[in-house]
Backbone as numpy.savetxt, mean C-alpha at the origin, in Angstrom:
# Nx Ny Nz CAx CAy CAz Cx Cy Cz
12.01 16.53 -11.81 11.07 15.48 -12.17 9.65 16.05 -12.07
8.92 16.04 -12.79 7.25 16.34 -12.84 6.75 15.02 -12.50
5.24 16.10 -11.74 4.71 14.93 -11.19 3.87 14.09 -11.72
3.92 14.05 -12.85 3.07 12.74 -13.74 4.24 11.74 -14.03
6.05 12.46 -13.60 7.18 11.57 -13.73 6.61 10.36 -12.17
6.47 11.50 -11.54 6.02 10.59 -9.65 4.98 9.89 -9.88
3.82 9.81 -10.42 2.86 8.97 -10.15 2.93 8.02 -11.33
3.78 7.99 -12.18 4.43 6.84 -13.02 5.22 5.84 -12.20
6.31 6.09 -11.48 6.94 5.40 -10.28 6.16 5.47 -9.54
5.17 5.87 -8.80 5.05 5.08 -8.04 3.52 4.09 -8.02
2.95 4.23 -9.17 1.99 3.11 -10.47 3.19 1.75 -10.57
4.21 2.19 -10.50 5.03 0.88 -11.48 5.31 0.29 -10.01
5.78 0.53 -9.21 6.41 0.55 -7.81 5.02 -0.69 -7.30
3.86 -0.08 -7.38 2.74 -0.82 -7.09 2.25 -2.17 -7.82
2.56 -2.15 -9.19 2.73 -3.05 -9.83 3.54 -4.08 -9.45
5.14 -3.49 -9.03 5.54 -4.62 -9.23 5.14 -5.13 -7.71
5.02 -4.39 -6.57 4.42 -5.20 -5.63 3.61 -6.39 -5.55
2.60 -5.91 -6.30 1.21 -6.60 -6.35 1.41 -8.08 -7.21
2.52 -8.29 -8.25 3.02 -9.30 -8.99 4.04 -10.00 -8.31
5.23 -9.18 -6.78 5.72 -9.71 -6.13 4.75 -10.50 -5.19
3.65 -10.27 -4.69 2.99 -10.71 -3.57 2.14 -11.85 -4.25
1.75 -11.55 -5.50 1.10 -12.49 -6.62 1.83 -14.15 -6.61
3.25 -13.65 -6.76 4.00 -14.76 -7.19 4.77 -15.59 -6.15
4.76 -14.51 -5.04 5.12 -15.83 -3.59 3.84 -16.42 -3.01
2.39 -15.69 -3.41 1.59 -16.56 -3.35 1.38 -18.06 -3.88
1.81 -17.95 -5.46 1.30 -18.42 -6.27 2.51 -20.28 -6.40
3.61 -19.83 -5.59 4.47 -20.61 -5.11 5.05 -21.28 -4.25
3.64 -20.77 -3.00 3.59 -21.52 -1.92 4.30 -20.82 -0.75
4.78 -20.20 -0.82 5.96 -19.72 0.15 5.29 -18.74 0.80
3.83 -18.22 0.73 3.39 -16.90 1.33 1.95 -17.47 1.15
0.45 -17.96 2.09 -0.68 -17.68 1.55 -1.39 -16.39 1.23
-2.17 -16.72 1.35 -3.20 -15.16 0.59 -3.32 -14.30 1.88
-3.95 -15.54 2.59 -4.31 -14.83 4.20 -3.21 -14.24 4.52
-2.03 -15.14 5.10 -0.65 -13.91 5.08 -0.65 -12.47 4.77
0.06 -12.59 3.11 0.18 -11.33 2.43 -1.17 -10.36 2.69
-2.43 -10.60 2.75 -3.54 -9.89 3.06 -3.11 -9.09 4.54
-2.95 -10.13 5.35 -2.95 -9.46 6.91 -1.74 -8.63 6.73
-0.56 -8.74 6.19 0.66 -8.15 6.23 0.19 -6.24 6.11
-0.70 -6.72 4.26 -0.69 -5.38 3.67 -1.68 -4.97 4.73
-2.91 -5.35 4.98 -4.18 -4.47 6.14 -3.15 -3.90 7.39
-2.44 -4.98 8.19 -1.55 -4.12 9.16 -0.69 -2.64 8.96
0.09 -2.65 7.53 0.05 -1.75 7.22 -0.37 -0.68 6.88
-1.91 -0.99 6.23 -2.70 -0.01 6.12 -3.19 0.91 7.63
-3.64 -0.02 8.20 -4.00 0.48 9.68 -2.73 1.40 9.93
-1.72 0.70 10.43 -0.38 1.89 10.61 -0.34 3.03 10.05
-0.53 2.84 8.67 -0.72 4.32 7.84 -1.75 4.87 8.38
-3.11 4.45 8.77 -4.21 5.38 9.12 -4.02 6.17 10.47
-3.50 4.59 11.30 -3.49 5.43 12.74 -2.35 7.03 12.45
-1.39 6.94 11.70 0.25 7.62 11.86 -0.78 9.24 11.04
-1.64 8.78 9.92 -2.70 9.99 9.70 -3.40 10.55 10.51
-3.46 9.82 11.20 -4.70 10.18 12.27 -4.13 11.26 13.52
-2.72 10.73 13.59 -1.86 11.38 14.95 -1.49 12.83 14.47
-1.29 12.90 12.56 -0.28 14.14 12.54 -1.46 14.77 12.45
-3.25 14.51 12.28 -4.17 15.73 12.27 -4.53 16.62 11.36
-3.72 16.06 10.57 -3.87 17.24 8.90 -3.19 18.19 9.44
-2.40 18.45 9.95 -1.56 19.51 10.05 0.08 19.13 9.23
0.35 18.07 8.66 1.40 18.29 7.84 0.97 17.63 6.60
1.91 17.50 6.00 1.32 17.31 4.41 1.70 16.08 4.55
2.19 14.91 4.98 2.36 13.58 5.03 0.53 12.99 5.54
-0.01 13.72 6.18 -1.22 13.73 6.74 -2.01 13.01 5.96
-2.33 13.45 4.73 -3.07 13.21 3.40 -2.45 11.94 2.60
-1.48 12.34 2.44 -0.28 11.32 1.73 -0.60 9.65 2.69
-0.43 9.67 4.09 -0.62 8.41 4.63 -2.01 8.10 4.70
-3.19 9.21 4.31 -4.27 8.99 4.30 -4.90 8.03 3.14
-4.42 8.19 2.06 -4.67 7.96 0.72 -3.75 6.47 0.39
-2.70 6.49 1.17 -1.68 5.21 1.10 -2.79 4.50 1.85
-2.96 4.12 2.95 -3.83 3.39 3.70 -5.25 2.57 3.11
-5.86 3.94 2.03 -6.86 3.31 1.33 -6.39 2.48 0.15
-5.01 2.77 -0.42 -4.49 2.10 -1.79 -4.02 0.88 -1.11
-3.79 0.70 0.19 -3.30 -0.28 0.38 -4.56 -2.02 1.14
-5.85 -0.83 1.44 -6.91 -1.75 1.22 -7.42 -2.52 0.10
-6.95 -2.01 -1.08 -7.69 -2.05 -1.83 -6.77 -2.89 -2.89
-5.33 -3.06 -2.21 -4.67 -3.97 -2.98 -4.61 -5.02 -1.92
-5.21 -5.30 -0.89 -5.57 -6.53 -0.37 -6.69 -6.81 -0.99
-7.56 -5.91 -0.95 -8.96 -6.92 -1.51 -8.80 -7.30 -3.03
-7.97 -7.06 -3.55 -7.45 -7.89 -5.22 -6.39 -8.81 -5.14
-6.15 -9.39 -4.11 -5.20 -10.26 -3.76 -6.11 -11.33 -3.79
């Protein structure tokens, strides 16, 4: 698989998140505040779990960059 195959999955992967979290909003079953705090907790987790490995492994970067994608699909919520 090439990696413009990977950042296709995981573009679509994000999508459909963001339309899953959209639509249990949008139906009562989840508020905004919720799903917001859910995804930020996660983000934090990802930062602190970056923060521990030090840039010394390659997940380092990877949870670095998840953490910010995952701010940033709270603040479009």
């Amino acid at each position: 698989m090439e990696s413009s195959d990977d950042a296709a999955y995981a573009r679509a992967a994000l999508s459909a998140t963001v339309v899953l979290f959209r639509t249990l909003i949008k139906k009562g079953l989840l508020t905004r505040d919720e799903v917001v705090r859910v995804v930020l907790d996660e983000a934090v987790s990802r930062a602190i779990e970056a923060e521990a490995q030090d840039g010394r492994e390659a997940g380092s970067d990877a949870n670095r960059k998840c953490a910010e994608i995952l701010k940033l699909i709270a603040e479009k919520l």
